[in-house]
C-alpha positions in Angstrom: 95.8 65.5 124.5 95.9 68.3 126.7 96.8 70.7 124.4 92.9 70.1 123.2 91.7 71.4 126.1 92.0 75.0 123.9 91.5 74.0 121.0 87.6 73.2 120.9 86.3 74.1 117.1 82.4 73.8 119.1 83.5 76.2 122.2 82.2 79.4 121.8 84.9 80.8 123.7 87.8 79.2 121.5 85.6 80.6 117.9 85.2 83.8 120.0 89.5 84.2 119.5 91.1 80.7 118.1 94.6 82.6 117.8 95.9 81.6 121.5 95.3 77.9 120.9 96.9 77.9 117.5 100.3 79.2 119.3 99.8 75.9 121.6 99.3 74.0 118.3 102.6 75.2 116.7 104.6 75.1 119.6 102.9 71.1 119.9 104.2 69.9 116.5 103.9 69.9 113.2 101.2 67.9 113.1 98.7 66.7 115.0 95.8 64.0 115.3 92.8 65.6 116.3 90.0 62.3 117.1 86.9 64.6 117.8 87.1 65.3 113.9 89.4 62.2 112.3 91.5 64.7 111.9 95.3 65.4 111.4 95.6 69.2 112.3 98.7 71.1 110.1 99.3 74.1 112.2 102.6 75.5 110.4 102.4 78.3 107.5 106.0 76.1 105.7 103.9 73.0 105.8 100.5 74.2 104.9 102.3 76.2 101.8 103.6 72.9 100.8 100.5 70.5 101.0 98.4 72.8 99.2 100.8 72.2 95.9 101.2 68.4 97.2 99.5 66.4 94.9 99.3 63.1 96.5 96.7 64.8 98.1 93.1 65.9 97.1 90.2 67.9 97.4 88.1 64.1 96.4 88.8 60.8 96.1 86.8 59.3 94.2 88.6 59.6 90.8 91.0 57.3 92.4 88.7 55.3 94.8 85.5 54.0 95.9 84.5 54.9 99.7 85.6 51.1 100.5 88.7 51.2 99.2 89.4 54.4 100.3 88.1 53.1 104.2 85.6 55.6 104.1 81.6 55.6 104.4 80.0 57.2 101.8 77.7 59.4 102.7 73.8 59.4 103.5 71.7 59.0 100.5 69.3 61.8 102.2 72.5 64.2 101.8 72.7 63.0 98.2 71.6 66.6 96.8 73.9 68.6 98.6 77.1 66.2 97.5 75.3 66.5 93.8 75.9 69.8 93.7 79.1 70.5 96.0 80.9 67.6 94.4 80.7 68.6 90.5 82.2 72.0 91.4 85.8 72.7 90.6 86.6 73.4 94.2 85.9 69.9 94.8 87.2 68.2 91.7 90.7 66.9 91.1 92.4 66.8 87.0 91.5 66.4 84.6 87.9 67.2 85.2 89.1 70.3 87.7 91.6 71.5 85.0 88.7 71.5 82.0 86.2 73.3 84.1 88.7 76.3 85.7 90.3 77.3 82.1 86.8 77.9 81.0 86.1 79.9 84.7 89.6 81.6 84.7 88.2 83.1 80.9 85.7 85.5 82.9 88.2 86.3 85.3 91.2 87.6 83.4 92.5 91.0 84.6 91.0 92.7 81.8 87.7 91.7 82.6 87.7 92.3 86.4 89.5 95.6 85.7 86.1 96.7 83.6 84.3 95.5 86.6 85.9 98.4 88.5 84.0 100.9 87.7 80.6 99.1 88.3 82.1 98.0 92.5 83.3 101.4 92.6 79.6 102.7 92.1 77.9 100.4 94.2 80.0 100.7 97.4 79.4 104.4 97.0 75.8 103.9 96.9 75.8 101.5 99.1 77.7 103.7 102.2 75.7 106.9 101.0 72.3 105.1 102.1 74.3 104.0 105.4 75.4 107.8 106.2 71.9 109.1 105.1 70.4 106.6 107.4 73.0 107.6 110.4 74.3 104.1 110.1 72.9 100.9 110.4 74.4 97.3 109.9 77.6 96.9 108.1 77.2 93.6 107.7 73.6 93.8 105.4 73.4 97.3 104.5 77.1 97.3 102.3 79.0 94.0 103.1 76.4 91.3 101.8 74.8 93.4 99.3 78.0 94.5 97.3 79.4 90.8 97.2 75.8 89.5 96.5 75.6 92.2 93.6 78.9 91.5 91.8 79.2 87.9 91.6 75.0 87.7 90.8 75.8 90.2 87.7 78.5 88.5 86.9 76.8 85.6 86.6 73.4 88.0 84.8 71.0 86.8 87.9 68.5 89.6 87.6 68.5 91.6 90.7 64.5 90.6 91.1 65.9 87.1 92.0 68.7 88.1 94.4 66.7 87.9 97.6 67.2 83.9 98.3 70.9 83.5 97.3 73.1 84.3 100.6 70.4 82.6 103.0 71.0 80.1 100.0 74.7 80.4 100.4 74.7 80.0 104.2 72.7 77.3 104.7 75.1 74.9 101.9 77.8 76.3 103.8 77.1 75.2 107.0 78.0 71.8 105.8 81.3 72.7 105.6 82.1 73.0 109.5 83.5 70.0 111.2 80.8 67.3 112.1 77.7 69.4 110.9 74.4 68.2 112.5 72.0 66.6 110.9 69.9 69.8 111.5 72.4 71.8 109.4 72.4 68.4 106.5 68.9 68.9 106.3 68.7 73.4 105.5 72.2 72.4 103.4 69.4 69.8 101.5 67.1 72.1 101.4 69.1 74.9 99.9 70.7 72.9 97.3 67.7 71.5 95.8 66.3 75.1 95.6 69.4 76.3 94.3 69.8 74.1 91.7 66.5 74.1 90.3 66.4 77.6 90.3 70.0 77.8 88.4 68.8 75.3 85.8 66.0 77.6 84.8 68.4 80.6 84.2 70.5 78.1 82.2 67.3 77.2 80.4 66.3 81.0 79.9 70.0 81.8 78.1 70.1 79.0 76.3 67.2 80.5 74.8 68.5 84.1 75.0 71.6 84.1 75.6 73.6 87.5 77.3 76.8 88.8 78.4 77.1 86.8 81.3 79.4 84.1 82.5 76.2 81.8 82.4 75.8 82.7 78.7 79.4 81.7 77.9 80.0 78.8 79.8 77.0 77.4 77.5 78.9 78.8 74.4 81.7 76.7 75.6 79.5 73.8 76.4 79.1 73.5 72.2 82.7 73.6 71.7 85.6 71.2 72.6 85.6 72.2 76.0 82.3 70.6 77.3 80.3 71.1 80.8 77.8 68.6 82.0 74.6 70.4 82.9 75.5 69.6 86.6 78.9 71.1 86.1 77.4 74.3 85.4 74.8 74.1 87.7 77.9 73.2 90.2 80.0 76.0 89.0 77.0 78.5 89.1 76.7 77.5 92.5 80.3 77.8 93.7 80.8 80.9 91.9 78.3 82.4 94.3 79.2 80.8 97.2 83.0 81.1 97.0 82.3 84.7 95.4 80.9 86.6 98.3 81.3 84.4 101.9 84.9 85.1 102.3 84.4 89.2 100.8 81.1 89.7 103.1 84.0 88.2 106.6 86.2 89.8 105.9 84.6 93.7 105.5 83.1 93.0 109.2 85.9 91.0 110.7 87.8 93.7 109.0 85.9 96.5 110.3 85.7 95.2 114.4 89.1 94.7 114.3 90.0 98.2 113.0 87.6 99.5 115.7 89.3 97.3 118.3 92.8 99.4 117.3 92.2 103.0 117.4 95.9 103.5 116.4 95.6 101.7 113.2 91.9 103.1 112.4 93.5 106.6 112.5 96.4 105.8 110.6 94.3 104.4 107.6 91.8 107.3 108.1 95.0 109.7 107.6 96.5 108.0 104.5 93.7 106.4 102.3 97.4 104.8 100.4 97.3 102.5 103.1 94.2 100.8 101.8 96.0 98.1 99.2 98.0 96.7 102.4 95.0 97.2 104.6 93.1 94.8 102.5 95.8 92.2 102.4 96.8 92.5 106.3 92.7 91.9 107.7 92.7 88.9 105.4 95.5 87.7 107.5 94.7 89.4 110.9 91.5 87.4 111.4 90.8 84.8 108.4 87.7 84.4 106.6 88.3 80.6 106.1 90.1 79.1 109.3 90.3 75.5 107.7 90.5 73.7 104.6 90.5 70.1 104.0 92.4 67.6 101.8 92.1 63.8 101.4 95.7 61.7 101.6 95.8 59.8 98.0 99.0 58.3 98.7 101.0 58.2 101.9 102.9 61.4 103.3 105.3 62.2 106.2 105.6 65.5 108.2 108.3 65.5 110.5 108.7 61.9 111.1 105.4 61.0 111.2 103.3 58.9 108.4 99.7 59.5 107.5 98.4 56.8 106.0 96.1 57.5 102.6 92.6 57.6 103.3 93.6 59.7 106.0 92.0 63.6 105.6 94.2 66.4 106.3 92.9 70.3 107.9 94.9 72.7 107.1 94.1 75.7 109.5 94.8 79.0 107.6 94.1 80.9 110.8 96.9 79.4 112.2 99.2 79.7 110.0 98.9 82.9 109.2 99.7 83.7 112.6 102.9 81.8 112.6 105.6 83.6 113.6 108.3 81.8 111.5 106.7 83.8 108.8 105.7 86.8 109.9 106.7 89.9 112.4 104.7 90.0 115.3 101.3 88.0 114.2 99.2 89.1 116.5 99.9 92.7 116.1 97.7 94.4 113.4 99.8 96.2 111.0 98.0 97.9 107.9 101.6 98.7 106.6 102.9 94.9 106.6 104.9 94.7 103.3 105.8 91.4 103.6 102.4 89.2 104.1 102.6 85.8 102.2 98.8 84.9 103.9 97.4 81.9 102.4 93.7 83.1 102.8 93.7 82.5 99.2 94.7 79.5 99.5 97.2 78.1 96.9 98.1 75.7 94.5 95.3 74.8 91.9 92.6 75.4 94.2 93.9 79.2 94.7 91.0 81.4 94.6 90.4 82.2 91.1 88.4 85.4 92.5 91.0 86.5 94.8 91.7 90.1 92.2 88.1 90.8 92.3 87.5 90.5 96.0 90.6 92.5 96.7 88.5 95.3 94.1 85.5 94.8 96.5 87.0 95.0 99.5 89.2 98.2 98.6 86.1 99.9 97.4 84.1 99.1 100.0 86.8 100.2 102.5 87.4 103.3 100.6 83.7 104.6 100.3 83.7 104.5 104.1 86.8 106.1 105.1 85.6 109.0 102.7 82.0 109.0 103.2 81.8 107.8 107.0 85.0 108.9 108.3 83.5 108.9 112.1 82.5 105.5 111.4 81.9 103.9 115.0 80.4 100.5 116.3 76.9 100.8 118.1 77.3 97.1 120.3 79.5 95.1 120.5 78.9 92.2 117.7 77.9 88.7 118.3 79.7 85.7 116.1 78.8 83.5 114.2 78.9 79.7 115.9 80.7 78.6 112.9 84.5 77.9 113.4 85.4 76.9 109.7 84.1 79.9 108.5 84.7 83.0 110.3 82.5 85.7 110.8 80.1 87.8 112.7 76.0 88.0 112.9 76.2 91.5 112.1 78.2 94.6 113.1 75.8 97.6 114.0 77.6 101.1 113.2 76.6 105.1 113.3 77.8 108.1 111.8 
């Protein structure tokens, strides 16, 4: 167990830079049972790859199981509104109720339609970093980050800007059920937010049932009349997801992006010199320092990594962070390279549950980038940036810049 002495997902040292105590976890095993968390730990990019397609296990159970039979306690009634709306979301569904509820997603996000978003991101990240440079700079983190990710997913979904406001604090607080062993301080603002949440989503859904607009809202409720059928919780779930999912990861990765460019002057000045680099910059800070360091699967039916067995009912964390630092897979991992070629990250995840936004954040986050290495090309940091306590979800408070 001493290799847990590093590995400490509530040590502000090991969120400050997890990488070190992945490389102790690799070089440990293949996998690895972690009893603060009930845990087993898959540290490898090869096996994480794998159980992502592995379909004996699941995001749920409980299209196979009840919590008894599965050995699990369900959860607290008081948390019921949060699992209401977390748990009728395709992220957290299995087939065939995961398949019927992502082919009529995936029909807003075909390449045709995120390529006529284009011009619309393109727009607002230049807006966006014109107010920062007109301002001398500011925070990257709420004057372009958040507000571009906030704006694309919420007019994607036709949330008038008048009722933007509430959605990331929203957004955070349901997330920060998804760290390992969340208070009950954190249950209660997760609660809280999801009850707001949803009763504000089921008013838009009444308001375009009525009037309906070009909006995903708008045609998931066409589709609710036609063979493929949502439940009104589905959509509320989906709403929900779809703005969650839609922005965390974008909003992390443009600052954890950003401080670690500052944090290389070498790279900075090679992307400053040759904007071409921006496509593999995009790709290579997604993998540098991941925006989700952890996803979790349920064992259905019993596996075996490298001799060992993990029985069903067991749950699985897959750490992305690790594994796409692993050095089986790529050159020199902890070296940033904004001309890596060959960078098979998983911060997309993969299988079914691959990010069905993943061609419209790479649009935001190339935009974004691109307005400030034109418009702010002395781009600098202010102070150094405080993290985020979170470990499951990477990012940083806030990054304060000047021009």
């Amino acid at each position: 167990m001493a290799v847990f002495d590093s590995f400490d997902p509530w040590d502000p040292a090991f969120v400050a830079d997890p990488y070190p105590a992945y490389a102790e976890l690799r070089a440990r095993g293949r996998v690895l049972y972690y009893e603060p968390s009930d845990q087993w730990l898959v540290p490898h990019h090869a096996d994480v790859s794998a159980l992502l397609r592995d379909r004996r296990l699941g995001r749920t159970y409980v299209h196979r199981f009840t919590h008894e039979e599965f050995g699990r306690t369900p959860p607290p009634p008081e948390h019921e509104p949060f699992h209401t709306l977390n748990d009728h979301g395709m992220l957290d569904l299995e087939p065939p109720d995961h398949t019927r509820i992502r082919r009529l997603v995936s029909k807003a996000f075909t390449p045709r339609t995120v390529e006529r978003l284009k011009p619309y991101v393109r727009s607002l990240a230049d807006e966006l970093v014109g107010d920062l440079v007109a301002a001398g700079g500011g925070d990257l983190l709420t004057d372009v980050a958040e507000p571009l990710a906030v704006a694309v997913i919420a007019e994607m979904l036709g949330i008038p800007e008048s009722d933007r406001a509430p959605l990331r604090p929203w957004s955070a607080d349901i997330c920060g059920m998804y760290e390992l062993n969340p208070s009950e301080e954190t249950a209660a603002r997760a609660v809280r937010a999801s009850l707001e949440f949803s009763e504000y989503l089921r008013t838009l859904i009444a308001a375009r049932r009525k009037t309906p607009g070009d909006d995903l809202v708008s045609a998931l409720i066409a589709a609710h009349d036609e063979d493929d059928r949502l439940t009104e919780q589905e959509m509320v779930s989906t709403c929900a997801l779809l703005l969650n999912a839609g922005h965390e990861a974008t909003v992390n990765t443009t600052v954890n992006g950003w401080w670690a460019l500052f944090r290389d002057p070498a790279q900075l000045a090679a992307l400053r010199a040759d904007h071409s680099l921006v496509p593999t910059a995009v790709e290579e800070l997604m993998r540098y320092d991941t925006p989700l360091q952890l996803f979790e699967r349920w064992v259905l039916d019993e596996i075996e990594i490298d001799g060992t067995t993990i029985p069903r009912g067991a749950e699985v964390a897959m750490l992305f962070g690790s594994a796409n630092h692993d050095p089986a897979v790529f050159t020199a991992p902890d070296r940033l390279d904004l001309a890596r070629r060959d960078n098979p990250h998983i911060s997309f995840s993969a299988g079914i549950h691959y990010c069905i936004g993943a061609p419209l954040a790479r649009i935001e986050l190339a935009a974004s980038m691109t307005a400030l290495l034109e418009r702010a090309p002395t781009l600098r940091p202010t102070a150094e940036p405080e993290r985020t306590p979170n470990f499951v979800i990477r990012g940083l408070k806030g990054l304060a810049v000047e021009v």
